[in-house]
Biotite code that builds the C-alpha atoms (Angstrom):
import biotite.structure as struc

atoms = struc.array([
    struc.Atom([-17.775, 4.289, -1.113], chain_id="A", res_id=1, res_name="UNK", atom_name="CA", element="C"),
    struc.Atom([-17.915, 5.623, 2.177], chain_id="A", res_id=2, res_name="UNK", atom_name="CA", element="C"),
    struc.Atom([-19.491, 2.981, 4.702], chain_id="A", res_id=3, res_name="UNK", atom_name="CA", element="C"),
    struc.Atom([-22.999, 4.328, 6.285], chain_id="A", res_id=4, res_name="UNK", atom_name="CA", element="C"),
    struc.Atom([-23.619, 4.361, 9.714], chain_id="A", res_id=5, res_name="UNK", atom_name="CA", element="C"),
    struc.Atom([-26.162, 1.681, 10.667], chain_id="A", res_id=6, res_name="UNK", atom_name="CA", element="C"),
    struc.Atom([-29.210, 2.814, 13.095], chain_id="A", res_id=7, res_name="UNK", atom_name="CA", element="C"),
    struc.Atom([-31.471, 0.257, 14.697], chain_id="A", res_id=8, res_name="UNK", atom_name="CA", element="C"),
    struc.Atom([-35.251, 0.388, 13.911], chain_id="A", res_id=9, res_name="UNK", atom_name="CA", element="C"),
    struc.Atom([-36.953, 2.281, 16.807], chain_id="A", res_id=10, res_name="UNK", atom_name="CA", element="C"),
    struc.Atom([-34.023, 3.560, 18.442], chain_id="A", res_id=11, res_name="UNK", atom_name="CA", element="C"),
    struc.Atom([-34.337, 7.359, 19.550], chain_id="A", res_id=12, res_name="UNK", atom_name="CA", element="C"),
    struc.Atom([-31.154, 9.105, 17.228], chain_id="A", res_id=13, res_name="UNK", atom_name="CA", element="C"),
    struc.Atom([-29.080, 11.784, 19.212], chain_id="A", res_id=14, res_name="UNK", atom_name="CA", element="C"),
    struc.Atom([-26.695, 13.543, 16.551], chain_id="A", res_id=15, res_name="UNK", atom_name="CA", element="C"),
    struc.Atom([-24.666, 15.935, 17.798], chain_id="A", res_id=16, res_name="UNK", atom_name="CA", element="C"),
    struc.Atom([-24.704, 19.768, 15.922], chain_id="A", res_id=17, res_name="UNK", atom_name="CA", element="C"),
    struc.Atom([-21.139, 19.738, 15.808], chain_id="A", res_id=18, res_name="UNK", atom_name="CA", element="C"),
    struc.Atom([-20.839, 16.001, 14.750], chain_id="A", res_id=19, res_name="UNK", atom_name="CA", element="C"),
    struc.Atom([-19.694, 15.643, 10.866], chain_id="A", res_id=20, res_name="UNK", atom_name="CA", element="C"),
    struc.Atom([-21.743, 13.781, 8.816], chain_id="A", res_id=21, res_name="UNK", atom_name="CA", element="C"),
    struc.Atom([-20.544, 12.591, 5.249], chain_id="A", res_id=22, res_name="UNK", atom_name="CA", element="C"),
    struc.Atom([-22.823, 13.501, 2.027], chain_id="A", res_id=23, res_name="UNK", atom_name="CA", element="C"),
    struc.Atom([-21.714, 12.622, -1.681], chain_id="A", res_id=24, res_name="UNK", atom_name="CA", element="C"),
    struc.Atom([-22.751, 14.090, -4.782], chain_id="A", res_id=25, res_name="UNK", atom_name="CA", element="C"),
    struc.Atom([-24.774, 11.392, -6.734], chain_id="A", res_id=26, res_name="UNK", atom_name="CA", element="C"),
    struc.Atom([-25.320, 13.712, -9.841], chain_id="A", res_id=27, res_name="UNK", atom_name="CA", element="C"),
    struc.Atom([-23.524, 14.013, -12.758], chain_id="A", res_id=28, res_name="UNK", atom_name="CA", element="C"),
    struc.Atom([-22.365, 17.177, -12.463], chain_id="A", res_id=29, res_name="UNK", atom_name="CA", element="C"),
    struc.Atom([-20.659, 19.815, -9.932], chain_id="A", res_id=30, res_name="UNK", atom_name="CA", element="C"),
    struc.Atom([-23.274, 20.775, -7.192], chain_id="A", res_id=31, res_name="UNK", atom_name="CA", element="C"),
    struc.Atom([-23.219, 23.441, -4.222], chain_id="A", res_id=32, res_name="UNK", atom_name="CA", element="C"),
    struc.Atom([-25.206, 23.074, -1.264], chain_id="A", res_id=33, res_name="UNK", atom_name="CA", element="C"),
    struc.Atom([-25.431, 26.099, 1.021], chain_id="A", res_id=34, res_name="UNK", atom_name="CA", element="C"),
    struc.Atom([-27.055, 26.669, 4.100], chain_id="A", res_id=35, res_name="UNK", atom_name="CA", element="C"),
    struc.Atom([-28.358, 29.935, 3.472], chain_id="A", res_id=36, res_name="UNK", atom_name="CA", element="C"),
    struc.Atom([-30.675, 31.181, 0.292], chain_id="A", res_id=37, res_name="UNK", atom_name="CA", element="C"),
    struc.Atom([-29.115, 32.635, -2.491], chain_id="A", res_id=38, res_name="UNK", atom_name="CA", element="C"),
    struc.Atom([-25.625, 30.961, -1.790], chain_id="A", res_id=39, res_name="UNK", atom_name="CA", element="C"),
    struc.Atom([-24.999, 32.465, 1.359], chain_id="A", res_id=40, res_name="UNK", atom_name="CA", element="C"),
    struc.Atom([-23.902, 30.772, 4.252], chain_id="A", res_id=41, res_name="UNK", atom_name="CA", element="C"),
    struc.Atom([-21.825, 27.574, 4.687], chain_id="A", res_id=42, res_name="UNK", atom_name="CA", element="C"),
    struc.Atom([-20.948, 25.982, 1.332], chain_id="A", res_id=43, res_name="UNK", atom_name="CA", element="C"),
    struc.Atom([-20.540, 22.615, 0.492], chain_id="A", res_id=44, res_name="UNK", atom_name="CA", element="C"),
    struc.Atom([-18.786, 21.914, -3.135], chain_id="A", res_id=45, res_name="UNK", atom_name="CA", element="C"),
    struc.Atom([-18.666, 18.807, -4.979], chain_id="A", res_id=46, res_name="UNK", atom_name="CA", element="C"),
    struc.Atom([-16.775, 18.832, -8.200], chain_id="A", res_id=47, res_name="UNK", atom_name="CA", element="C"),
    struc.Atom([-18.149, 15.803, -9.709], chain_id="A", res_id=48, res_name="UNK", atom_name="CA", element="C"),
    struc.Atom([-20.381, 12.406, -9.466], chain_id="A", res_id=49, res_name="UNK", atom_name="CA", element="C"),
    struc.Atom([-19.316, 10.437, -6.646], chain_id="A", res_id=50, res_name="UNK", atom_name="CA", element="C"),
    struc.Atom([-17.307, 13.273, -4.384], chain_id="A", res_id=51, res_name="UNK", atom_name="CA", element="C"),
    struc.Atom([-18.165, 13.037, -0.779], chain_id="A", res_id=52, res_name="UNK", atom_name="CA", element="C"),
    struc.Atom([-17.452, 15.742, 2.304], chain_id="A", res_id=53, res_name="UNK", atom_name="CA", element="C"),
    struc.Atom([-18.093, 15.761, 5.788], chain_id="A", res_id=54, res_name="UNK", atom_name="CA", element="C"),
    struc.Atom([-19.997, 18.634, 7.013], chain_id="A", res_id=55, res_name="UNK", atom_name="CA", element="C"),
    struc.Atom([-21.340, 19.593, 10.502], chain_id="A", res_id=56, res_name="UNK", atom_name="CA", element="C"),
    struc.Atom([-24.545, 17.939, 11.272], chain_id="A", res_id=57, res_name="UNK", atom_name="CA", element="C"),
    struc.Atom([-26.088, 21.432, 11.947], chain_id="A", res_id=58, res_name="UNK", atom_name="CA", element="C"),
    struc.Atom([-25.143, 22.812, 8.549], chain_id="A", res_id=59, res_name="UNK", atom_name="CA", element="C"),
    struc.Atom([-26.533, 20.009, 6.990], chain_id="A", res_id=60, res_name="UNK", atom_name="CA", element="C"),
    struc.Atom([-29.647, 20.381, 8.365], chain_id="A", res_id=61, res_name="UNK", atom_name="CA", element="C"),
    struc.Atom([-29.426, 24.448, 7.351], chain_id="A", res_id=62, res_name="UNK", atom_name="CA", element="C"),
    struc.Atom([-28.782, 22.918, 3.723], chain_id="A", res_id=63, res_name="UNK", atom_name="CA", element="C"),
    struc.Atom([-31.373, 20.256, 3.875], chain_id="A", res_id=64, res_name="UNK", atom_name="CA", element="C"),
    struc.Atom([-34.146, 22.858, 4.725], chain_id="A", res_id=65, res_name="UNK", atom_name="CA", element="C"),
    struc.Atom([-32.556, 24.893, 2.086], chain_id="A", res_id=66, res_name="UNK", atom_name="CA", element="C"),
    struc.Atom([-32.205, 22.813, -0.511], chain_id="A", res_id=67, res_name="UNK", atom_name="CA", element="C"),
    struc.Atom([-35.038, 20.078, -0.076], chain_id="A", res_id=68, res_name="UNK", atom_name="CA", element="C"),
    struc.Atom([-35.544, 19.112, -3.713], chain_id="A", res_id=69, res_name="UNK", atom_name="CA", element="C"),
    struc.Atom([-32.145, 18.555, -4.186], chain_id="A", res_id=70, res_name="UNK", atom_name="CA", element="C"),
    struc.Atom([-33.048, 16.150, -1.038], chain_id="A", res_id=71, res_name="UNK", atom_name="CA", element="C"),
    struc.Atom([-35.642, 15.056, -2.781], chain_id="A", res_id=72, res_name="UNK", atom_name="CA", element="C"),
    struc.Atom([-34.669, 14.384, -6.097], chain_id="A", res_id=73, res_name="UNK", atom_name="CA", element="C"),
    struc.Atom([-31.205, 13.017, -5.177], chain_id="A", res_id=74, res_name="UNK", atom_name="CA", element="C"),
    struc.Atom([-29.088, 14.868, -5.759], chain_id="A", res_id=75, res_name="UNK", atom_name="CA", element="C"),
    struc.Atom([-26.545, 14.321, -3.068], chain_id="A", res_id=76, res_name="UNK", atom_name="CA", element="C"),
    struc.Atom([-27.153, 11.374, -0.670], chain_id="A", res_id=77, res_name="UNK", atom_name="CA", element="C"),
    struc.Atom([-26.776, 11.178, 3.065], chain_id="A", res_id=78, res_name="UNK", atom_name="CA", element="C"),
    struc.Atom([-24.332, 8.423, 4.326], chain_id="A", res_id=79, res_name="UNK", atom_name="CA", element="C"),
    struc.Atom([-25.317, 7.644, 7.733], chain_id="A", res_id=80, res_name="UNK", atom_name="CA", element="C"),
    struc.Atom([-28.555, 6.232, 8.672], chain_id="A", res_id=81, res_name="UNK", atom_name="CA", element="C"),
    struc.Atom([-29.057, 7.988, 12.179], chain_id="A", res_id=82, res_name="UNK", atom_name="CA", element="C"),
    struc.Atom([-29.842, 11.192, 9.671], chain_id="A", res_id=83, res_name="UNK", atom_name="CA", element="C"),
    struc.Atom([-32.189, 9.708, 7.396], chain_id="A", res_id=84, res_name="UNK", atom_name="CA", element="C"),
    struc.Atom([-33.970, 8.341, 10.464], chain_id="A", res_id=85, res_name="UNK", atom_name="CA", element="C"),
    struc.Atom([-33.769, 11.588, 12.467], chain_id="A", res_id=86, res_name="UNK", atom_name="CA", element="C"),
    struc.Atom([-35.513, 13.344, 9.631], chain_id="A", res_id=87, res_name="UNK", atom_name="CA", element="C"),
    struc.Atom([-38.177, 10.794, 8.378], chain_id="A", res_id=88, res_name="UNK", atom_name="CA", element="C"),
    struc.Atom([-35.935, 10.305, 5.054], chain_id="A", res_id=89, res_name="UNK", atom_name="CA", element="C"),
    struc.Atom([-36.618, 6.367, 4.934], chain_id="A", res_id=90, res_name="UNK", atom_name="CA", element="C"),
    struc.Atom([-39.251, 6.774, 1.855], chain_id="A", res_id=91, res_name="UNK", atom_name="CA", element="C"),
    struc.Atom([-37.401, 9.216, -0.251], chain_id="A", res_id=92, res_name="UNK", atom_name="CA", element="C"),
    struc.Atom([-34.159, 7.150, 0.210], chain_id="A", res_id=93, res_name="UNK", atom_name="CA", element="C"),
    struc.Atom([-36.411, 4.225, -1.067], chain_id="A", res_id=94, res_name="UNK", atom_name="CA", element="C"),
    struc.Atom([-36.469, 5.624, -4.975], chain_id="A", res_id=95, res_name="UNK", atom_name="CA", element="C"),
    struc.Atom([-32.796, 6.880, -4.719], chain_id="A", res_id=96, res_name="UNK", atom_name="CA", element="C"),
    struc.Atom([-29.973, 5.295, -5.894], chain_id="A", res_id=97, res_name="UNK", atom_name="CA", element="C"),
    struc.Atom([-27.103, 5.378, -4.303], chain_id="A", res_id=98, res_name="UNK", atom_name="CA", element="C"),
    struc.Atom([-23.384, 6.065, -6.100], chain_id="A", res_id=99, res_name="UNK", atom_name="CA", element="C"),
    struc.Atom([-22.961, 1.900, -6.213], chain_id="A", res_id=100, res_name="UNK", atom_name="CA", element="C"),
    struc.Atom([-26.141, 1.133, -7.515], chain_id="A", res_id=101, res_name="UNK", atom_name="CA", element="C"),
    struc.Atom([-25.884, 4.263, -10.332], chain_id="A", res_id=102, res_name="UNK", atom_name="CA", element="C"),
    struc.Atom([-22.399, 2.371, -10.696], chain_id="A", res_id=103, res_name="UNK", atom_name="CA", element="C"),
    struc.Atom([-23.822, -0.479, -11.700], chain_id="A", res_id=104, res_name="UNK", atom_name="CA", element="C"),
    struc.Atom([-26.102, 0.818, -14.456], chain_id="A", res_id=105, res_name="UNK", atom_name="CA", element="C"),
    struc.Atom([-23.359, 2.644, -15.905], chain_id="A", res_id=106, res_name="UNK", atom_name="CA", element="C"),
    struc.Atom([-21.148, 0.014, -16.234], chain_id="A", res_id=107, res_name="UNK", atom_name="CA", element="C"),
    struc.Atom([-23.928, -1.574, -18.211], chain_id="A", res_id=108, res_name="UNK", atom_name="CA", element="C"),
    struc.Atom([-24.441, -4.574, -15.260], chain_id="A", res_id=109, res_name="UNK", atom_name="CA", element="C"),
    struc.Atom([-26.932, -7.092, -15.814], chain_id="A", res_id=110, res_name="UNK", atom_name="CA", element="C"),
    struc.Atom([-29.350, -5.395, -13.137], chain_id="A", res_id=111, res_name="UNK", atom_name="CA", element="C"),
    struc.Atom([-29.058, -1.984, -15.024], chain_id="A", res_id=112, res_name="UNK", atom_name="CA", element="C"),
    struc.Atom([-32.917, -2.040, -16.239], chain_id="A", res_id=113, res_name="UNK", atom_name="CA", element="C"),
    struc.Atom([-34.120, -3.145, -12.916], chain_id="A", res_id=114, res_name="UNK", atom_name="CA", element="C"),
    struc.Atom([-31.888, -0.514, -11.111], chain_id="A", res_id=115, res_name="UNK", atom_name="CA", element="C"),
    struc.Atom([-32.996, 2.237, -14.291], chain_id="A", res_id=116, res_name="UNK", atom_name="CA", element="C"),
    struc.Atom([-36.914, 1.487, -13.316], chain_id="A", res_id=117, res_name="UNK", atom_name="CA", element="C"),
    struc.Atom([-36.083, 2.325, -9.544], chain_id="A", res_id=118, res_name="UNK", atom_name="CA", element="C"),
    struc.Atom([-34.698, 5.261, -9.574], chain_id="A", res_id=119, res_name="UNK", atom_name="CA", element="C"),
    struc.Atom([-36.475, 8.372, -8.881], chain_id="A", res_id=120, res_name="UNK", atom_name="CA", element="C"),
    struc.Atom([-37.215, 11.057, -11.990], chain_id="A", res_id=121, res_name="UNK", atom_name="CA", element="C"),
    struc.Atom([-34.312, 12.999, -11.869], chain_id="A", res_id=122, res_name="UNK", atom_name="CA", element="C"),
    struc.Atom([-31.914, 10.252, -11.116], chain_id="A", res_id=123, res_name="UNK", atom_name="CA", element="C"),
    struc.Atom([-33.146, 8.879, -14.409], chain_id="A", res_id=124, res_name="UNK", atom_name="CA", element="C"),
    struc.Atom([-32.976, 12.201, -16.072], chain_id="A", res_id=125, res_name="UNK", atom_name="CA", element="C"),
    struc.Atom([-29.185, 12.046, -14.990], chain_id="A", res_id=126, res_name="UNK", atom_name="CA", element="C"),
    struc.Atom([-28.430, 8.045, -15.952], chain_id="A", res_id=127, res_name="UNK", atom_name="CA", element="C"),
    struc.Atom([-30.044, 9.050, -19.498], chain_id="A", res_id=128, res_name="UNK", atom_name="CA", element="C"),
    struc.Atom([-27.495, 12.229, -19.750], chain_id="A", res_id=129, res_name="UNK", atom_name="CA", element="C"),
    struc.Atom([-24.540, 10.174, -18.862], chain_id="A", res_id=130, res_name="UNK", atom_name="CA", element="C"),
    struc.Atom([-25.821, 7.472, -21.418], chain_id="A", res_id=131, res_name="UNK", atom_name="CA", element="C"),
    struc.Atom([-25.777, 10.101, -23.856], chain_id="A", res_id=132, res_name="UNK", atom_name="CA", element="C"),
    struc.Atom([-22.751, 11.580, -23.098], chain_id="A", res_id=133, res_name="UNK", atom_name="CA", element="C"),
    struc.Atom([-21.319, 8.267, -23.576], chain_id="A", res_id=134, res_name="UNK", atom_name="CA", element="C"),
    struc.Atom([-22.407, 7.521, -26.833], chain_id="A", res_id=135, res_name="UNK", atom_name="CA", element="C"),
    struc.Atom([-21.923, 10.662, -28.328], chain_id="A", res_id=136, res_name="UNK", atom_name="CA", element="C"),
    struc.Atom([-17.970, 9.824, -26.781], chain_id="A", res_id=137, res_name="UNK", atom_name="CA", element="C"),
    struc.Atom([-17.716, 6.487, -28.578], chain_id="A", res_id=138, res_name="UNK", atom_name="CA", element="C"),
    struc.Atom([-17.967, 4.694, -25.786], chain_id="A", res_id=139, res_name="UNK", atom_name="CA", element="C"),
    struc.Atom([-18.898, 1.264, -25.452], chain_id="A", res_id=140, res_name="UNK", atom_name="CA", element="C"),
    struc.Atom([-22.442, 0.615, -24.001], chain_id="A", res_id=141, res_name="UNK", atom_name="CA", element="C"),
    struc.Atom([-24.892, -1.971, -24.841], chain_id="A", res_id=142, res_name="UNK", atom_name="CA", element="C"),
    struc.Atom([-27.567, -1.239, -27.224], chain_id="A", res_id=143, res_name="UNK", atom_name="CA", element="C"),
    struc.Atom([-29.638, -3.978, -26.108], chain_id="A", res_id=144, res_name="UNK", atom_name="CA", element="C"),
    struc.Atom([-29.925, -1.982, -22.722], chain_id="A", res_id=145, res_name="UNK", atom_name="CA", element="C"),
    struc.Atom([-30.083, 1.210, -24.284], chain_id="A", res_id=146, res_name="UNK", atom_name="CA", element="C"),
    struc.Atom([-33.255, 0.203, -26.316], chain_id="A", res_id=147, res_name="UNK", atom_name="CA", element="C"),
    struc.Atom([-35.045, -1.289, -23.022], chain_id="A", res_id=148, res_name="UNK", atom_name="CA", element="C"),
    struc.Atom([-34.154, 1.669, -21.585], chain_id="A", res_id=149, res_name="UNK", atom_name="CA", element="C"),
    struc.Atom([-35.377, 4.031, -24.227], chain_id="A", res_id=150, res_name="UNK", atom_name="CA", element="C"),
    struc.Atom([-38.908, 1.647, -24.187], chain_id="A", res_id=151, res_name="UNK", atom_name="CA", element="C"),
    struc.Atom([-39.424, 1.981, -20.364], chain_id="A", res_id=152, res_name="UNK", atom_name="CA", element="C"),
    struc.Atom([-38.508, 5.919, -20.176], chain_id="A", res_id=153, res_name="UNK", atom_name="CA", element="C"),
    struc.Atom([-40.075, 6.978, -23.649], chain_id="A", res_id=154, res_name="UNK", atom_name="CA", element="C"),
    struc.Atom([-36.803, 8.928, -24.417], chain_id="A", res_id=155, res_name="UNK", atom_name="CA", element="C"),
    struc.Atom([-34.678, 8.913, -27.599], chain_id="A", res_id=156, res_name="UNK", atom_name="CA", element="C"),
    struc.Atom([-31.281, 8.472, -26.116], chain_id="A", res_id=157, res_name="UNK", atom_name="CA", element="C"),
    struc.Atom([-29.492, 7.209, -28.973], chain_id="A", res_id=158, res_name="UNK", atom_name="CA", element="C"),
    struc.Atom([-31.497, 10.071, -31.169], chain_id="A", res_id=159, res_name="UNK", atom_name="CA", element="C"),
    struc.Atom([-30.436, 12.807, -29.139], chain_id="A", res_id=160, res_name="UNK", atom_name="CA", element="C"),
    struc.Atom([-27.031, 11.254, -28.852], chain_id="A", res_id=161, res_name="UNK", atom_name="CA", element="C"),
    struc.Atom([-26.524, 11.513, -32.230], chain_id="A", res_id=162, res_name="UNK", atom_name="CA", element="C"),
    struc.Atom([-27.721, 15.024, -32.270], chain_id="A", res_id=163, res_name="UNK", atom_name="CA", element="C"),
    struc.Atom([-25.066, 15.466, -30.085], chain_id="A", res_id=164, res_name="UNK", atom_name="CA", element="C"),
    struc.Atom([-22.648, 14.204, -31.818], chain_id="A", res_id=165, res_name="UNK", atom_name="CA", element="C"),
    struc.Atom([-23.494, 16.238, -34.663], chain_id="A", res_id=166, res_name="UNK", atom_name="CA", element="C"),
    struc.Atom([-23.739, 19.795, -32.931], chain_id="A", res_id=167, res_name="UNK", atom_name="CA", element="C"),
    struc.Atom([-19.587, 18.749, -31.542], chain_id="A", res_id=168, res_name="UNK", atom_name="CA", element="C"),
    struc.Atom([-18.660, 18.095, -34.771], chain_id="A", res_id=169, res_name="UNK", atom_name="CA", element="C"),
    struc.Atom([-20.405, 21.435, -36.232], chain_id="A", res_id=170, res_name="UNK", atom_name="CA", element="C"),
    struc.Atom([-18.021, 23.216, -33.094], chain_id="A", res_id=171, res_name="UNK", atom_name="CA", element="C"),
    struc.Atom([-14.714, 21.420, -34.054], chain_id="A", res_id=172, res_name="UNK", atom_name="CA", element="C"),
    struc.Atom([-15.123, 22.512, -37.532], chain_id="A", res_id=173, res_name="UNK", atom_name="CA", element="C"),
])
């Protein structure tokens, strides 16, 4: 993972608009950020779930403003720390994961439930579709952690899973 800049607390932060700053895509699917409505603008494309680019500070800011739930829900994540201080990001960041810690619960870690139970909405939204996805693969994932998860989240993961499953095989046929 790219390493994030480090900012001091109480430090004034002085980003330059031509300065690059590096974002990665911490959903599970492709994502474009522009910086103008409707697609317009600068575009910033990430293929998959862990791709990072560098942008220019000033059209991430554009992009921010344009796309602030994706901000919000976390979508992509900001790797240096002079941003997320600039713009008052500290609490969001709080109930984001970042690509490591989403690493960790999808490799079925030992802190996977604690990690699950910190993430924000949508990040769990996206850890239960990539659960899914897995099982309905064949996989291996542990059911133990599935079933926690399925407890703390109310969702049928290994239900719709199977439905899943099902609805492929009904297509190969």
């Amino acid at each position: 993972m790219t390493r994030q800049t480090k900012v001091k607390a109480n430090t004034r932060v002085e980003i330059f608009a031509d300065e690059y700053v590096s974002v990665m895509n911490i959903c599970p699917m492709a994502l474009t950020l522009t910086s103008e409505p409707y697609g317009r603008g600068r575009k910033l494309d990430f293929l998959k779930f862990g791709d990072t680019r560098q942008v220019a500070y000033s059209d991430l800011v554009r992009m921010m403003d344009n796309h602030p739930t994706f901000l919000e829900k976390g979508y992509f994540y900001i790797l240096d720390q002079r941003v997320i201080q600039k713009h008052g990001l500290a609490q969001v960041y709080e109930n984001i994961l970042d690509k490591e810690k989403l690493d960790k619960i999808f490799s079925m870690g030992e802190q996977s439930l604690e990690l699950y139970k910190q993430a924000s909405d949508s990040q769990r939204g996206f850890i239960e579709r990539v659960l899914i996805k897995k099982i309905r693969d064949g996989e291996q994932v542990d059911l133990n952690l599935i079933s926690k998860i399925e407890k703390v989240s109310n969702s049928k993961i290994m239900e719709r899973a199977n439905q899943a499953r099902e609805i492929m095989e009904d297509v190969e046929e």
